[in-house]
Backbone bond lengths (Angstrom), bond angles and torsions (degrees), N, CA, C in turn:
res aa  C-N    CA-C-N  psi(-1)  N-CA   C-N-CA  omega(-1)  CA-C   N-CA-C  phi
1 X - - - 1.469 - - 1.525 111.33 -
2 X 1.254 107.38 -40.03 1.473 115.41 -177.31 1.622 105.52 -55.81
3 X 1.357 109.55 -62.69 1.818 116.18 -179.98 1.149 110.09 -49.64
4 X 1.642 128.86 -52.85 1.400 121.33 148.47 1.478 117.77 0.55
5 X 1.558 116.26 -88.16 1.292 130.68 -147.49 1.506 87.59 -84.14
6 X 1.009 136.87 -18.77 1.511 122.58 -172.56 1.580 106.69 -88.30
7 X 1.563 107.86 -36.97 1.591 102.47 166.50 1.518 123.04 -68.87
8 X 1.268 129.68 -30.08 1.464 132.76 143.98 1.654 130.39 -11.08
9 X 1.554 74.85 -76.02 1.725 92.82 176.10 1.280 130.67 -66.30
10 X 1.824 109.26 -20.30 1.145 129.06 153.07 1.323 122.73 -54.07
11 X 1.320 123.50 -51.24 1.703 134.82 172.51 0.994 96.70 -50.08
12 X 1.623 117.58 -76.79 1.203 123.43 -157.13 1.468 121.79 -41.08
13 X 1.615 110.65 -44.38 1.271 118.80 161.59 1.451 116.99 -52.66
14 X 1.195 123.57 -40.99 1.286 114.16 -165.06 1.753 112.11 -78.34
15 X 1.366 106.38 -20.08 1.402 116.75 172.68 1.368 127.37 -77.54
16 X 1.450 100.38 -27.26 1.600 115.54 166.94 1.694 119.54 -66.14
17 X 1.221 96.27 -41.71 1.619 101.09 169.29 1.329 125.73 -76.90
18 X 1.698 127.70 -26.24 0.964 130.06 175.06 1.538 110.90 -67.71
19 X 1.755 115.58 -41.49 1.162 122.61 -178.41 2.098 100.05 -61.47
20 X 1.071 127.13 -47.58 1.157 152.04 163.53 1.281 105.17 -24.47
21 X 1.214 134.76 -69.90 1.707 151.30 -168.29 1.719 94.37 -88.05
22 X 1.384 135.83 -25.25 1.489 120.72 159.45 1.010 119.69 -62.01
23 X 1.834 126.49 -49.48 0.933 116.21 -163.22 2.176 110.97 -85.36
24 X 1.623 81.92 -28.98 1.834 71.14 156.65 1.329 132.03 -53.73
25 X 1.601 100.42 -26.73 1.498 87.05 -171.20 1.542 120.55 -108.30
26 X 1.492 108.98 2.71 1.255 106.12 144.29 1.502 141.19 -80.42
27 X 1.521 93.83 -27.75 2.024 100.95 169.35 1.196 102.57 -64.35
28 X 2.076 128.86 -12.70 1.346 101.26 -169.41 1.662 111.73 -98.16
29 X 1.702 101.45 -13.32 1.879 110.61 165.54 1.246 107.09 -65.39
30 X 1.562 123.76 -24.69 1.248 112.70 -157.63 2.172 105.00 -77.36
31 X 1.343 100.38 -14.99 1.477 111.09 171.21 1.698 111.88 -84.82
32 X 0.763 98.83 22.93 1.594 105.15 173.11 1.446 100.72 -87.80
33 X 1.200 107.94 143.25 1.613 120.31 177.70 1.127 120.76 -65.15
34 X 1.681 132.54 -12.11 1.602 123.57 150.82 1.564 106.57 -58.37
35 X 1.217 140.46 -15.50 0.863 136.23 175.62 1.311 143.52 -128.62
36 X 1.746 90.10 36.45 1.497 105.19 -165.90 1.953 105.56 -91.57
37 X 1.208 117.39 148.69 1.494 109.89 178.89 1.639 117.42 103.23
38 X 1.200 124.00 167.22 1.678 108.46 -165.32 1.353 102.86 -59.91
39 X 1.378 115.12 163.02 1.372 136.60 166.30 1.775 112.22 -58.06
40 X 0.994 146.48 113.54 1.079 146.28 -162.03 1.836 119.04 -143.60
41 X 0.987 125.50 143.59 1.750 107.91 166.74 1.140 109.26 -63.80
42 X 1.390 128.78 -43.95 1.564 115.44 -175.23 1.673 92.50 -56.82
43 X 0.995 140.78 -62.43 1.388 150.38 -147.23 1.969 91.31 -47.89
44 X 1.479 109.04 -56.32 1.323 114.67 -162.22 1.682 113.84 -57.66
45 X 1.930 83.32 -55.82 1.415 87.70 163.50 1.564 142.78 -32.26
46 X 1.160 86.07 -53.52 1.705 122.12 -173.72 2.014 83.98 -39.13
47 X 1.334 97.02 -79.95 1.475 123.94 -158.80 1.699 97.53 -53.44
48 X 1.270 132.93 -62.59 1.258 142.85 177.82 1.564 113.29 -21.93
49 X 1.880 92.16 -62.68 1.609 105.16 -163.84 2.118 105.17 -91.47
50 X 1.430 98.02 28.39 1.706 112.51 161.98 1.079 98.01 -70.38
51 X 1.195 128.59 -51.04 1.767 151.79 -129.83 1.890 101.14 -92.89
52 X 1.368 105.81 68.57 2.051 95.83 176.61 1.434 110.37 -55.18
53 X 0.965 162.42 3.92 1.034 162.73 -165.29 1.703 133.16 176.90
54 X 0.832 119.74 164.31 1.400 106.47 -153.63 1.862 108.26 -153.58
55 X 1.099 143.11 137.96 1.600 123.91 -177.35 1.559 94.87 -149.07
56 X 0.849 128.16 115.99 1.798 132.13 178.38 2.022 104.53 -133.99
57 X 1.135 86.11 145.30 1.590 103.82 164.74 1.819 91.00 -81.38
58 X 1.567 101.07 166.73 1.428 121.67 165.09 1.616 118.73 -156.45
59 X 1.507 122.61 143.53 1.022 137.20 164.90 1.461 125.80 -103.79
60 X 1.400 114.36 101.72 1.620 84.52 -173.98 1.837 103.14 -133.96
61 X 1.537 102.42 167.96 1.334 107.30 -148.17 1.654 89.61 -120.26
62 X 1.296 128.42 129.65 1.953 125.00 -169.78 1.741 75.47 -117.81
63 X 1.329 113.59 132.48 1.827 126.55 173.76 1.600 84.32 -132.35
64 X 1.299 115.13 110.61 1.616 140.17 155.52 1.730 105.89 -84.23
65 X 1.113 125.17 144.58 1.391 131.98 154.54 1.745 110.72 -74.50
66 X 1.063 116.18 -13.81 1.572 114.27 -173.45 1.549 92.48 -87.89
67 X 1.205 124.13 -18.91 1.803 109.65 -159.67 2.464 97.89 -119.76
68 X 1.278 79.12 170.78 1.415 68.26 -154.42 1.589 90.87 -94.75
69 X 1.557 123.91 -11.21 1.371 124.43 -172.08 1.428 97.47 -147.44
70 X 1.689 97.74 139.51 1.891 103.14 -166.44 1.515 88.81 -69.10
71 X 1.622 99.67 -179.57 1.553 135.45 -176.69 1.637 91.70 -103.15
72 X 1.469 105.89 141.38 0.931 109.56 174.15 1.899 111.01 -118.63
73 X 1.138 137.32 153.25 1.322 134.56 176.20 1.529 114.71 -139.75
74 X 1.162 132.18 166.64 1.517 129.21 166.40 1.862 107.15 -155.09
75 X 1.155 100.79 161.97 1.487 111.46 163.20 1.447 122.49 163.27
76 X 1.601 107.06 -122.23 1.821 108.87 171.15 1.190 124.79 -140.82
77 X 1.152 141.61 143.86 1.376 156.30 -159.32 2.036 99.03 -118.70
78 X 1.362 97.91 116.16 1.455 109.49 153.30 1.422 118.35 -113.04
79 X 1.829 115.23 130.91 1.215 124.55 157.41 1.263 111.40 -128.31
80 X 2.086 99.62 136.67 1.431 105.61 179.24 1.433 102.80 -145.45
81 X 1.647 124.12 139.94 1.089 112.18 -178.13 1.515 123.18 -79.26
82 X 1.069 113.40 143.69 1.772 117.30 57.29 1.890 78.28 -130.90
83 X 1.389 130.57 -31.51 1.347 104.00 -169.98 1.628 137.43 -160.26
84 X 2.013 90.25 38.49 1.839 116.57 -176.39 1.083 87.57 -108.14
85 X 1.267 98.11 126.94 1.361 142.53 156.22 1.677 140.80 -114.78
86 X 1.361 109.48 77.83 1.466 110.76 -153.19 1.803 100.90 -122.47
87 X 1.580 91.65 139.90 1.446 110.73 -177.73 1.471 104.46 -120.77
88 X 1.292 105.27 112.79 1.632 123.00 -179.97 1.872 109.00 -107.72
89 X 1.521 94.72 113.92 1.787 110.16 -167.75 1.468 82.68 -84.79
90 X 1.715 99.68 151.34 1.568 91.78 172.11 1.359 74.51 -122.33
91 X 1.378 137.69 -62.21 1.692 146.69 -177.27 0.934 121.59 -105.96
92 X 1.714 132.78 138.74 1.917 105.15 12.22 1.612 88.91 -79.56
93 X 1.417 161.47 -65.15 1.129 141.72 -125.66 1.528 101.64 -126.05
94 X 1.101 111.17 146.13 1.822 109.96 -173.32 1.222 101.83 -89.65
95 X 2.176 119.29 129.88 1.292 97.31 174.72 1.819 72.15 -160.07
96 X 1.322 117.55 149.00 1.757 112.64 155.68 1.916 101.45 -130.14
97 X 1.285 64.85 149.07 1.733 109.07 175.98 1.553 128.19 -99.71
98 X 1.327 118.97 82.36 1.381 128.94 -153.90 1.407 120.61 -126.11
99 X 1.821 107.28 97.99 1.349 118.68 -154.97 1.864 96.87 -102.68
100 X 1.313 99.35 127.93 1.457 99.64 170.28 1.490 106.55 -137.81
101 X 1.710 123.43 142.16 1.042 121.40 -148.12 1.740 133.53 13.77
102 X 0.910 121.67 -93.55 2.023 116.94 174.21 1.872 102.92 -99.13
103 X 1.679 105.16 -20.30 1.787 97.09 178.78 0.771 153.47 -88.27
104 X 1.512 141.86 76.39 1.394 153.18 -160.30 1.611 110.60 -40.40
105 X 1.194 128.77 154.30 1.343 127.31 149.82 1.790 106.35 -141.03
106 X 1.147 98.90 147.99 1.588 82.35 -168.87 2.456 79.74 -129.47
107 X 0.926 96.89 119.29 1.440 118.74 177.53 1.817 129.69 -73.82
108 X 1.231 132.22 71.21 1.105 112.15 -178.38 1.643 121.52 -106.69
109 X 1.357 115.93 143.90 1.353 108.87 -165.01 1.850 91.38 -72.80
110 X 1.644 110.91 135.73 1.545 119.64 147.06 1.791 93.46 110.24
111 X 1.775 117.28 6.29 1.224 124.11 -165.65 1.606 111.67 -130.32
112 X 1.015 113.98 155.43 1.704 113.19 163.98 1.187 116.76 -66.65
113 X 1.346 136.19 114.73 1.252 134.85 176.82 1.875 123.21 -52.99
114 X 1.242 121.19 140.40 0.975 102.34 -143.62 1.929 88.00 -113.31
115 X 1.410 140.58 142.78 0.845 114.13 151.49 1.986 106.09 -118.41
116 X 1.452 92.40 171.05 1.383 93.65 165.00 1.660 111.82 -167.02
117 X 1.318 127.53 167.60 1.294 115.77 -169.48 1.839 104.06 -100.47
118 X 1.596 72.57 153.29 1.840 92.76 -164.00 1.705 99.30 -65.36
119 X 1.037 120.44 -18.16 1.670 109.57 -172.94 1.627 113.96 -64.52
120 X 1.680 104.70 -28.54 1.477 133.22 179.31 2.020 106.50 -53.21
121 X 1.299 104.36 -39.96 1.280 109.78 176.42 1.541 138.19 -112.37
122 X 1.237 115.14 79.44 1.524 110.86 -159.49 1.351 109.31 -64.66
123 X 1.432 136.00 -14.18 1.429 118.59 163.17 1.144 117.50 -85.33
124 X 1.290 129.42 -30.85 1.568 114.17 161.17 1.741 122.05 -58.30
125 X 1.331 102.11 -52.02 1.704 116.62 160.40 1.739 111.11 -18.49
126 X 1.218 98.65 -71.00 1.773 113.59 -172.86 1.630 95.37 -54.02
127 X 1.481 108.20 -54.14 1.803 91.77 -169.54 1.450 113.16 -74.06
128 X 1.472 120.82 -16.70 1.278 98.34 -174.17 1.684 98.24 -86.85
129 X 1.364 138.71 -41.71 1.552 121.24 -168.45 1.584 98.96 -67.82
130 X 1.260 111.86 -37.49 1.677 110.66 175.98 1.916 102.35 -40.70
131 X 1.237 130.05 -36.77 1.372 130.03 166.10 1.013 130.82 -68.35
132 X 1.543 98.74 -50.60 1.772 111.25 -174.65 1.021 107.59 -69.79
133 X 1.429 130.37 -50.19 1.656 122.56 -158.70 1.183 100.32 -51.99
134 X 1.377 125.41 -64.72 1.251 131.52 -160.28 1.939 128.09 -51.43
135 X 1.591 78.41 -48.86 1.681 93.06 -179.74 1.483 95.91 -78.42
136 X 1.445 148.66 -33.86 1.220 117.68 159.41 1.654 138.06 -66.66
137 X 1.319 92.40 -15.99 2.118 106.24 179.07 1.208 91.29 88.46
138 X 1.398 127.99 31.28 1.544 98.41 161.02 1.385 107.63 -102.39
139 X 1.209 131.66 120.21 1.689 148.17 -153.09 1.448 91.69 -96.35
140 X 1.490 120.21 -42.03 1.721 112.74 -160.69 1.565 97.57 -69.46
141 X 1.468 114.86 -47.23 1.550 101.41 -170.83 1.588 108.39 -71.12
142 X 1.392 96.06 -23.72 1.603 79.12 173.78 1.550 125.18 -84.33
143 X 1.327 144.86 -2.03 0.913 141.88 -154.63 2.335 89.28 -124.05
144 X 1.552 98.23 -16.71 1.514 97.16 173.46 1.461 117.54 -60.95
145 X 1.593 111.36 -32.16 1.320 125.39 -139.87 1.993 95.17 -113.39
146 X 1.133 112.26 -41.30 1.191 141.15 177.37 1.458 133.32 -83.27
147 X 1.249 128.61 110.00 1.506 124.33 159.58 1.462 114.27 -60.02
148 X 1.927 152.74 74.16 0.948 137.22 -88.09 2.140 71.51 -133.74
149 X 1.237 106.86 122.18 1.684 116.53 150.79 1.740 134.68 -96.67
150 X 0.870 105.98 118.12 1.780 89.13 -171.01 1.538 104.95 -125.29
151 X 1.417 116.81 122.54 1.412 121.47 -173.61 1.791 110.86 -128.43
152 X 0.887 123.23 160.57 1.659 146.80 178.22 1.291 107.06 78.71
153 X 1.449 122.99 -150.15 1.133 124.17 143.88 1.313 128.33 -112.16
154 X 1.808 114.00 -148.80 1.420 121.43 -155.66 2.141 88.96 -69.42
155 X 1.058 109.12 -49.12 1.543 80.75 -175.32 1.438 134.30 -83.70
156 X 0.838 109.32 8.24 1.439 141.30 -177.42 1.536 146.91 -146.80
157 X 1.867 101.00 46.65 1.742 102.14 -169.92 2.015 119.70 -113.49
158 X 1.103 62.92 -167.26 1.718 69.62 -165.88 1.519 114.17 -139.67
159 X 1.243 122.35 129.77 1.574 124.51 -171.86 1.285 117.52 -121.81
160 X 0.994 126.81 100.73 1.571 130.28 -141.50 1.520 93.71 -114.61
161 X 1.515 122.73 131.55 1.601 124.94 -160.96 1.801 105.15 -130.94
162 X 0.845 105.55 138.19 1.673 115.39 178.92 1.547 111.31 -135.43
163 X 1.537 112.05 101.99 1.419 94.36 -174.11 1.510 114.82 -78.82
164 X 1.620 90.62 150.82 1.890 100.97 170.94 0.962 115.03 -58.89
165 X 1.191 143.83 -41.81 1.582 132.81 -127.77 1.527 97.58 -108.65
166 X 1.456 128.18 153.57 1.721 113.35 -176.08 1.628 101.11 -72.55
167 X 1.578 102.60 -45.31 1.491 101.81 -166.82 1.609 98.77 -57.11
168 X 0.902 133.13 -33.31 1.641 115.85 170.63 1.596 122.84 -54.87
169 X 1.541 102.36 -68.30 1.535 117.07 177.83 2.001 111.19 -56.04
170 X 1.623 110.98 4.24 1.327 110.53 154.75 1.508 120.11 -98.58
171 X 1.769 106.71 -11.39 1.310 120.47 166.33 1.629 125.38 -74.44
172 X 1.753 104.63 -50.25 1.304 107.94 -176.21 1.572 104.51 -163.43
173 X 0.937 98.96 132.08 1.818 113.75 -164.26 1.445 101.46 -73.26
174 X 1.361 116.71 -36.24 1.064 104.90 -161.07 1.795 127.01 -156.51
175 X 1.102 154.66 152.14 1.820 141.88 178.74 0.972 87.01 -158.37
176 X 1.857 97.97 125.03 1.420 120.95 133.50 1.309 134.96 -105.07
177 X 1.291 114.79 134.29 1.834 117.73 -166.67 1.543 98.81 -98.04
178 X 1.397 127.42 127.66 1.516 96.00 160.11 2.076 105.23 -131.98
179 X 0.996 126.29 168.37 1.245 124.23 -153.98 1.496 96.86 -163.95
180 X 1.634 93.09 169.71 1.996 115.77 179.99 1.812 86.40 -144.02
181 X 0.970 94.03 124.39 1.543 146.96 174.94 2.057 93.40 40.15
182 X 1.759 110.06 -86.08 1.478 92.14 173.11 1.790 106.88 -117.63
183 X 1.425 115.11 66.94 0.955 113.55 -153.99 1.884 89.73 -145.42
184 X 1.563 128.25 125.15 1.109 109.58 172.60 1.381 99.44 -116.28
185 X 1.554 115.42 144.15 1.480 108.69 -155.35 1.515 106.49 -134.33
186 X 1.837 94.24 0.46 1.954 92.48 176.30 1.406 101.06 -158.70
187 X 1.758 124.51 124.68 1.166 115.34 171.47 1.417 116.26 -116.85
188 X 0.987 124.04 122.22 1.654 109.26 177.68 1.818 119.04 -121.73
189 X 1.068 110.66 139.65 1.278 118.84 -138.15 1.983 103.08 -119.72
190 X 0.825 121.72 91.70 1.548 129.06 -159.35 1.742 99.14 -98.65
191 X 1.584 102.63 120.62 1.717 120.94 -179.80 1.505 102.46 -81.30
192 X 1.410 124.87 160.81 1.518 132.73 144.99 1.259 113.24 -30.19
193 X 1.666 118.99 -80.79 1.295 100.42 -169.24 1.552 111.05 -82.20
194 X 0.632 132.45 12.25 2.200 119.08 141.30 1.967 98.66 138.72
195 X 1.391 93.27 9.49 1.613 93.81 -168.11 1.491 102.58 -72.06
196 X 1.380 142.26 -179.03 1.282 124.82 -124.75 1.848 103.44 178.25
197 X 1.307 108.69 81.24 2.289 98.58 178.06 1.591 87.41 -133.87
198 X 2.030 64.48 136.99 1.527 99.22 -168.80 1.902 107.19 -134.01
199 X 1.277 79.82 127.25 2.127 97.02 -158.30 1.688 94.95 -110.55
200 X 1.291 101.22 122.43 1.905 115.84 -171.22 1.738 73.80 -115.12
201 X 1.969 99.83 121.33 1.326 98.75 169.91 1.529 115.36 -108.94
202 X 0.966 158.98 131.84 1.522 159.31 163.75 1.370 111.50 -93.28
203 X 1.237 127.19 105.19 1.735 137.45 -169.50 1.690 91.50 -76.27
204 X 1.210 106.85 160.84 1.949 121.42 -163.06 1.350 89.36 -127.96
205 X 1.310 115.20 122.17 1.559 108.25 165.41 1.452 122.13 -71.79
């Protein structure tokens, strides 16, 4: 029992330091001269829309009040500028979702592909400029569309979104982005009536 608890404390240590030497070594990118000067949205922007392209895995979790246990999903996220944005489900059911300028296509294997225009859907609408603006740096459309919050800093912030428009805020009450330095790594996406998706992103080198 004893070796037990002593190999424990061993991990544990060793996990504490690893977490330890990450976050050193992101406070020490965060002194890099893209990111020298107050913390700002232009600033984030700035840094975000460096990035032409973009490839991340995702996990995300849909919590309904009607169901007694969330939905779970996974797959991949493509971003490329100036303005595709495509989410490819691999599980449970294979289907991608591939928005380029106003045209949706939503992809299912064994089906007619479906397109339709994004103006048609204001909750999809909200999440996709809620993405785009940002990862391209354009601040005006985002701050048009958006009541725009920005908190922490470069390694650690958060962009908290409230749309203007009613027909939106009957779509989606609410987005939070949160991210490490130009990297956004969690979005969670809050409905009217209290329903609740939440996207854990992991960037792919």
């Amino acid at each position: 029992m004893l070796l037990i608890t002593r190999q424990r404390a061993i991990l544990l240590a060793m996990l504490l330091a690893a977490q330890a030497q990450v976050r050193v070594q992101v406070q020490a990118q965060a002194q890099d001269t893209g990111w020298a000067g107050p913390f700002t949205l232009t600033l984030l922007a700035r840094n975000l829309a460096a990035v032409p392209e973009r490839r991340a895995r995702f996990t995300e979790e849909r919590r309904f009040a009607a169901l007694n246990a969330p939905l779970h999903s996974q797959g991949s996220l493509l971003w490329r500028r100036p303005d595709l944005l495509e989410k490819r489900t691999d599980a449970p059911e294979p289907e991608v979702l591939r928005i380029t300028g106003s045209r949706v296509e939503v992809i299912v294997p064994g089906r007619k592909p479906l397109a339709i225009d994004l103006a048609s859907q204001p909750q999809l609408r909200i999440f996709a400029e809620a993405m785009r603006a940002p990862l391209a740096g354009d601040v005006a459309a985002l701050e048009s569309l958006f009541e725009v919050t920005l908190s922490g800093g470069p390694a650690a912030w958060r962009l908290r979104l409230l749309p203007r428009a009613r027909q939106a805020r009957d779509a989606v009450a609410s987005l939070e982005i949160e991210g490490t330095l130009a990297e956004p790594r969690r979005v969670s996406v809050l409905l009217p009536n209290g329903d609740q998706q939440i996207m854990q992103i992991e960037p792919v080198p």
